[in-house]
C-alpha positions in Angstrom: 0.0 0.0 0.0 1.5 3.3 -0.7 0.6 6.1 1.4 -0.2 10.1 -0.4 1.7 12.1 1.9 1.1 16.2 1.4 4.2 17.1 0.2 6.6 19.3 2.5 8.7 22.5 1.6 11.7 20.9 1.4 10.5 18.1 -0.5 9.1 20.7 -2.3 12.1 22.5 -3.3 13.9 19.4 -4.1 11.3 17.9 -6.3 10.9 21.1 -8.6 14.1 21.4 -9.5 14.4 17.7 -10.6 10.9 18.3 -12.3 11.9 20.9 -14.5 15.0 19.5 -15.8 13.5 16.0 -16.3 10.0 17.6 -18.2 12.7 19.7 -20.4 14.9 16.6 -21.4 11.4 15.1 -22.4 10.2 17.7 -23.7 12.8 17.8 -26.0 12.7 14.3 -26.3 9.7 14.1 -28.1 10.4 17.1 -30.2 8.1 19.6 -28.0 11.3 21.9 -27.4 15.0 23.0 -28.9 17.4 21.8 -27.0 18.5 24.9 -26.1 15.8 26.7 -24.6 14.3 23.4 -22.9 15.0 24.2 -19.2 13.5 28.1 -19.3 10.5 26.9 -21.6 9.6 24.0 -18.8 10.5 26.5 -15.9 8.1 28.7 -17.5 4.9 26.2 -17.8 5.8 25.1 -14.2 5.5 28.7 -13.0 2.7 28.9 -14.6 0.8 26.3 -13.0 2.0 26.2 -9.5 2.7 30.2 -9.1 2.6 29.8 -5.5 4.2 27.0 -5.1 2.4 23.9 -2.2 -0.2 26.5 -2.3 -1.0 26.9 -5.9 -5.1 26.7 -6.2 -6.2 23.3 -7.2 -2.7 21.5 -7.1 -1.6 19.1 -4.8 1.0 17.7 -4.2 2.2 14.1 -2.4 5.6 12.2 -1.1 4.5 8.8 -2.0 5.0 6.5 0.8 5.3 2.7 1.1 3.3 1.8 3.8 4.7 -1.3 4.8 8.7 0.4 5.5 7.6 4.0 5.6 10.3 5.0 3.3 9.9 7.3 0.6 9.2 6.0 -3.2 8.2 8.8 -5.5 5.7 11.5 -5.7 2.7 13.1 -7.4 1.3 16.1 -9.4 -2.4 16.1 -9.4 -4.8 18.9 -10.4 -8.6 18.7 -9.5 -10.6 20.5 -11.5 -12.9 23.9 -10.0 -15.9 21.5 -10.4 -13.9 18.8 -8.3 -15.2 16.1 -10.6 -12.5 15.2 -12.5 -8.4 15.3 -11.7 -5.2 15.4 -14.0 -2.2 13.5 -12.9 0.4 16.2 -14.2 3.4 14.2 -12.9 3.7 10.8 -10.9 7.4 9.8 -10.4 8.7 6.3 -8.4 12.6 7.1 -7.7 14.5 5.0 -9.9 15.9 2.5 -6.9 12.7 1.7 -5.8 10.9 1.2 -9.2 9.9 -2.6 -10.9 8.3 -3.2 -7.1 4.9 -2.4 -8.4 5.1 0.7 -5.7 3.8 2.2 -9.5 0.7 0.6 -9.6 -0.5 1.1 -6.0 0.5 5.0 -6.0 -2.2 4.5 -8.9 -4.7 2.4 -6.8 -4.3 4.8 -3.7 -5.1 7.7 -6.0 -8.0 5.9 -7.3 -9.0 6.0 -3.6 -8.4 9.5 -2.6 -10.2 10.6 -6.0 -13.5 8.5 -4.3 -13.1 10.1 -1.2 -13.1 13.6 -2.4 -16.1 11.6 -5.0 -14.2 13.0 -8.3 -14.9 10.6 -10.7 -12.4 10.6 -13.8 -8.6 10.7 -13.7 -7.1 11.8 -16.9 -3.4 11.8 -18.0 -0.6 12.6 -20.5 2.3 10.3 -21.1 5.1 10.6 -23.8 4.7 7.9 -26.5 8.1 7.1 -26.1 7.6 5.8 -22.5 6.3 2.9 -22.9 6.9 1.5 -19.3 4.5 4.2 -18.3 2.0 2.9 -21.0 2.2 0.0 -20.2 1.7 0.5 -16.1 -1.4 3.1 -17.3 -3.2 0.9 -19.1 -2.7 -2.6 -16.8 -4.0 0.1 -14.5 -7.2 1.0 -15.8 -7.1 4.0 -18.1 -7.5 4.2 -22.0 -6.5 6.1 -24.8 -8.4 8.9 -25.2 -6.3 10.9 -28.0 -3.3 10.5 -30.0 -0.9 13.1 -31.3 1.6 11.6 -34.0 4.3 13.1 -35.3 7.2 12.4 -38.5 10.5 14.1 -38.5 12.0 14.1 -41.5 
């Protein structure tokens, strides 16, 4: 069982940093940004969604915790909507030492939970195309494709 812990400052400060780099390097991954401008392009989206940061309306954000050892396994971006009906997972992240323990899969299942709770009833999602561990975990987990954007470099 993994645990959706409100995120602290310090986690906080730590996690945005890592955050920003990592969305830039996918980013530019996928062919979303230039290389070169990556990191102030991704700073800039982030600032726009969380311009106050743990208190940014309608963002929360966890320390995902593995309740069995209480240690620390990842974290989570959700957004719930003004309506509250429906939440967007903006980023879900299992550190890389602790991941292929299915810690993935419950975060998911103890978000599925807390989105009954507070009775919002559709989760919605982006992942890269080029993940496809993270496809794969989203769909054994429940969701479907909704859309697809397709691209050709040439």
């Amino acid at each position: 069982m993994i645990l959706l812990q409100a995120m602290k400052d310090h986690e906080y400060t730590l996690w945005i940093q890592e955050s920003i780099k990592e969305y830039a390097e996918e980013k530019t991954k996928a062919g979303n940004f230039q290389k070169e401008t990556s990191l102030e392009q991704a700073e800039k989206e982030f600032n726009q969604l969380l311009p106050d940061g743990l208190k940014s309306k309608e963002h929360y954000l966890f320390t995902l915790i593995d309740g069995e050892n209480l240690e620390e396994v990842g974290t989570l971006w959700i957004n719930v909507q003004e309506d509250g009906k429906e939440a967007f997972i903006y980023d879900i992240k299992i550190h890389e030492s602790k991941r292929g323990r299915g810690h993935g899969k419950e975060a998911l299942k103890s978000l599925d939970s807390y989105a009954r709770e507070k009775e919002i009833s559709k989760i919605s999602l982006h992942v890269f195309g080029h993940n496809k561990v993270a496809l794969s975990l989203y769909q054994n987990t429940g969701f479907e494709v909704t859309n697809v954007l397709m691209s050709k470099t040439l």
